[in-house]
C-alpha positions as CSV (number, residue, x, y, z in Angstrom):
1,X,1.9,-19.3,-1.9
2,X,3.8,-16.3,-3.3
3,X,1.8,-13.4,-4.0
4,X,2.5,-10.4,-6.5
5,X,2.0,-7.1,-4.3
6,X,1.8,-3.3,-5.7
7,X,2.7,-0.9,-2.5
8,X,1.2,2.2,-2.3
9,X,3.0,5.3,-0.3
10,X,3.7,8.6,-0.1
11,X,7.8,8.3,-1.5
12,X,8.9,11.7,-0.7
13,X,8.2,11.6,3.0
14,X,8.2,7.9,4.1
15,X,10.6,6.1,2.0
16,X,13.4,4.9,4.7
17,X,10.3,3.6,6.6
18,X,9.4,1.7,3.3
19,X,12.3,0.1,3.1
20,X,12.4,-1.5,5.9
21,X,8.7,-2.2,5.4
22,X,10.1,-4.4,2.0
23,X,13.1,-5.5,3.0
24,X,11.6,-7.4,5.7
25,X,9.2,-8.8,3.1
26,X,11.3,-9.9,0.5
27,X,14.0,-11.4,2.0
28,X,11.4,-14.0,3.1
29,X,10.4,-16.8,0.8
30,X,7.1,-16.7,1.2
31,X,6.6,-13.4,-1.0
32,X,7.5,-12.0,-3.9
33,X,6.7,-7.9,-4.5
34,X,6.6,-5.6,-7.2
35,X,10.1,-4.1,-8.3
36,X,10.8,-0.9,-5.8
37,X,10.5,2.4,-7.9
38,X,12.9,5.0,-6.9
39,X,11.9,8.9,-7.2
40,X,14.1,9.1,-10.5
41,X,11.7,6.5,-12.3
42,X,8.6,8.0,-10.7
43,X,9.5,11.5,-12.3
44,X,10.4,9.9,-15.5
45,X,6.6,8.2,-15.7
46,X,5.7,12.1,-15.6
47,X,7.3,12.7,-19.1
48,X,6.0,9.0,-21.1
49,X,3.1,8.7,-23.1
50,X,0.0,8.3,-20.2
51,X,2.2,9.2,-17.3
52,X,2.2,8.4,-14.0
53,X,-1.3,6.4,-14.6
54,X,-0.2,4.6,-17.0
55,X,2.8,3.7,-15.1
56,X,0.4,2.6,-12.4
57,X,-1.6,0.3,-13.9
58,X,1.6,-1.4,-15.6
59,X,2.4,-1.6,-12.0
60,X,-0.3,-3.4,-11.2
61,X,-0.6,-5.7,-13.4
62,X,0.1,-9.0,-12.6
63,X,-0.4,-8.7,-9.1
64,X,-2.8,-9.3,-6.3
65,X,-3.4,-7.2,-3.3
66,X,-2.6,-3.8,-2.7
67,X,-0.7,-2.9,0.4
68,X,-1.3,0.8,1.1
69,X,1.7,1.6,3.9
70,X,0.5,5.0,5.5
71,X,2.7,7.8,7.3
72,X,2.2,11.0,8.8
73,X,0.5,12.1,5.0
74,X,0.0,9.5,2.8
75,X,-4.1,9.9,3.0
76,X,-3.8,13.5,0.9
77,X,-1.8,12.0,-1.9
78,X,-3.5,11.9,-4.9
79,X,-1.4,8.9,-6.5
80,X,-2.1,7.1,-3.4
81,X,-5.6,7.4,-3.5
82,X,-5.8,6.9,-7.4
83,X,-4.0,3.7,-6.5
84,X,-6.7,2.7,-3.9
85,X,-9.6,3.5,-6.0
86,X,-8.0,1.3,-9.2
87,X,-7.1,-1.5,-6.9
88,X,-11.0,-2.0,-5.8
89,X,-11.9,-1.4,-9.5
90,X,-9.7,-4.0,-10.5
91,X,-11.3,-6.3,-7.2
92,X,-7.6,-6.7,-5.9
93,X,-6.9,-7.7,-2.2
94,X,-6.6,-4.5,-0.1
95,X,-5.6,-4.1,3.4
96,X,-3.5,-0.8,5.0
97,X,-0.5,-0.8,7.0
98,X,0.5,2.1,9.6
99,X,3.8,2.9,9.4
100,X,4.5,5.6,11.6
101,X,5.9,4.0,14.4
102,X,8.5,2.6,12.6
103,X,11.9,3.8,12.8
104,X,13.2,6.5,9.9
105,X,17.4,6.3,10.4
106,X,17.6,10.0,9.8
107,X,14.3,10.9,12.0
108,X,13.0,8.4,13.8
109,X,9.6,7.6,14.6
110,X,6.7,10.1,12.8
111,X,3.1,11.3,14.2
112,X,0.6,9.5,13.1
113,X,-1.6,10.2,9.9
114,X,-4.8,9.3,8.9
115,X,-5.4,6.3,6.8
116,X,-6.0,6.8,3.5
117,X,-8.6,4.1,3.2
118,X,-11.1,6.6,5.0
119,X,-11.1,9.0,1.7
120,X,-13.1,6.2,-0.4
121,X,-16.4,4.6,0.3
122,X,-19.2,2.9,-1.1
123,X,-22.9,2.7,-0.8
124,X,-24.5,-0.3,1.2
125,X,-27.6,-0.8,2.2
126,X,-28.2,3.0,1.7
127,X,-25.2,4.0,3.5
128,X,-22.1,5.1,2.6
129,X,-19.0,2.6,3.8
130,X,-15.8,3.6,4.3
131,X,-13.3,1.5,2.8
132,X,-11.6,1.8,5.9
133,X,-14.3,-0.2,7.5
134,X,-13.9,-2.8,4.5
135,X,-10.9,-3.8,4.5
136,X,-8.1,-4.8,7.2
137,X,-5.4,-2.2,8.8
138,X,-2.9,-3.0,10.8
139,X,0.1,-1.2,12.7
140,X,3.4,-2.4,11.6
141,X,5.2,-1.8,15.0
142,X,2.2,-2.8,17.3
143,X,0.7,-6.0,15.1
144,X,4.3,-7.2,14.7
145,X,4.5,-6.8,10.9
146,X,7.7,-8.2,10.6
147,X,6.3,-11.5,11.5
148,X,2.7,-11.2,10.1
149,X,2.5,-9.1,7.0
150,X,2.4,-12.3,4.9
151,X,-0.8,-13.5,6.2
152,X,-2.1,-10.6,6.4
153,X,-1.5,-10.1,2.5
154,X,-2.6,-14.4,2.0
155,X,-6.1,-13.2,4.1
156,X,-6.9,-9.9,1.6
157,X,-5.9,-12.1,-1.3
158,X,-8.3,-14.5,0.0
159,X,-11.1,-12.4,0.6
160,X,-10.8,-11.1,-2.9
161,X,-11.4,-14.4,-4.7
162,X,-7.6,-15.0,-5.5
């Protein structure tokens, strides 16, 4: 089954790796992703009534599971983790991908960075939760993501009800 996706990332830093995140993705019939933004239409959100949050949640509509592909700094962006935090308001699928490891044309491989799923968490049973220990990540290099990331996307779609 084809499944709407919003991707979260840091742009500025990881976008080669991104990419080829997509690219592998899409070409494939068995999903269908959000329209990649460029920098240029991410800058122009800035200046429209609502902004960039606005932006967002047009983004996101429509789709769902949220696929949070994490470099070297993605966990300090504050889009990125607005992103996170609407996607479990809004009970979409949510998983991570680590994309350090995978091969930027201009600079190769990066270091790897903390995943941005750690920043949120939630009370259970009188303890807080990181997300990170809620929902699924995976390493795109070492869990052969070019091969798996659309089950991995059908199993968080699953486990949120859709």
């Amino acid at each position: 089954m084809a499944r709407r996706v919003f991707f979260s990332f840091h742009y500025q830093r990881d976008v080669r790796r991104i990419v080829q995140v997509r690219n592998s993705w899409v070409v494939r019939a068995k999903g269908e992703a959000q329209p990649f933004y460029d920098a240029a239409e991410f800058e122009e959100a800035k200046k429209r009534a609502g902004g960039i949050e606005k932006w967002i949640e047009d983004q996101m509509k429509g789709t769902s599971v949220t696929v949070v592909l994490f470099g070297a700094e993605t966990y300090d962006r504050p889009w990125v983790r607005h992103e996170i935090k609407r996607s479990y308001e809004l009970d979409k699928g949510l998983l991570a991908i680590d994309i350090h490891k995978v091969k930027d044309p201009q600079r190769g491989a990066d270091v790897q960075g903390r995943n941005p799923l750690e920043y949120w968490q939630v009370e259970k049973g009188g303890r807080k939760v990181p997300f990170s220990s809620l929902y699924k990540t995976y390493d795109w290099v070492g869990d052969d993501g070019y091969n798996n990331v659309s089950s991995w996307i059908e199993s968080a779609a699953k486990a949120a009800g859709y």
